[in-house]
N, C-alpha and C positions, 0 to 999 in steps of 0.2 A: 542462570548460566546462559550467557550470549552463545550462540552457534560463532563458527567460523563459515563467514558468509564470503564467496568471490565478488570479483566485482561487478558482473551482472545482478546479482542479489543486489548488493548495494545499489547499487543503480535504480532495480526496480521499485525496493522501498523507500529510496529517495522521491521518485519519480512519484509514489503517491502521498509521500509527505509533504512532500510542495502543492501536489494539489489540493487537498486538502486544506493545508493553511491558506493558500491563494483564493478559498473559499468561504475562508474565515469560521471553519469549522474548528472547535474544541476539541481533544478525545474523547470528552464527553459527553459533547454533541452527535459525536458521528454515532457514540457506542448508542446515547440514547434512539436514534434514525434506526439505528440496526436490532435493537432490542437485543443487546448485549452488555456485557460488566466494559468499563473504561478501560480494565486491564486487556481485554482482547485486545485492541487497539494499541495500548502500548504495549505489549506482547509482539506483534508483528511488525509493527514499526521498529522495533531494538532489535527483531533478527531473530528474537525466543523461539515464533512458531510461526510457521511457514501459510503464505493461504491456498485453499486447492482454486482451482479456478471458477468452481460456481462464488466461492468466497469473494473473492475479486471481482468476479461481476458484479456482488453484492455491493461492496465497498465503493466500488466506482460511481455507480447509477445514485449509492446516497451522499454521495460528494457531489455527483454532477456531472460529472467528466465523462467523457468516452472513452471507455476501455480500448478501443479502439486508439485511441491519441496516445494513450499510457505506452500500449505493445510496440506502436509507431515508433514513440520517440526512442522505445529500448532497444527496439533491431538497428535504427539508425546507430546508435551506440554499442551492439552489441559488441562485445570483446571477444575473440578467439580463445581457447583453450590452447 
């Protein structure tokens, strides 16, 4: 069952689904890097289960990316309630 995500969520899981692919990583690439099942990974990407933020460091560092570039580019877009 998908959550009901605003659009800040979307955003954010977009924001590392793009990076991700633009890294030419798998899902089960990155789950292998993380020593995790492939479903983690498509779990938070669909919205299923949320990540806390040591998670997201996690994910970002074994993508590559600066977590730092991710939260950048999501306050620049951030949407008001």
């Amino acid at each position: 069952m998908t959550r009901q995500l605003n659009d800040n969520n979307k955003l954010f899981l977009k924001l590392i689904f793009n990076a991700r692919k633009r890294m030419g990583l798998t899902q089960k690439k990155l789950a292998d890097v993380l020593h995790k099942n492939q479903s983690y990974i498509s779990k938070y990407e669909n919205g299923d289960r949320r990540l806390d933020v040591i998670e997201f460091l996690d994910v970002a560092h074994a993508i590559g990316v600066s977590a730092k570039e991710i939260i950048s580019e999501l306050e620049r877009n951030w949407k008001k309630k």
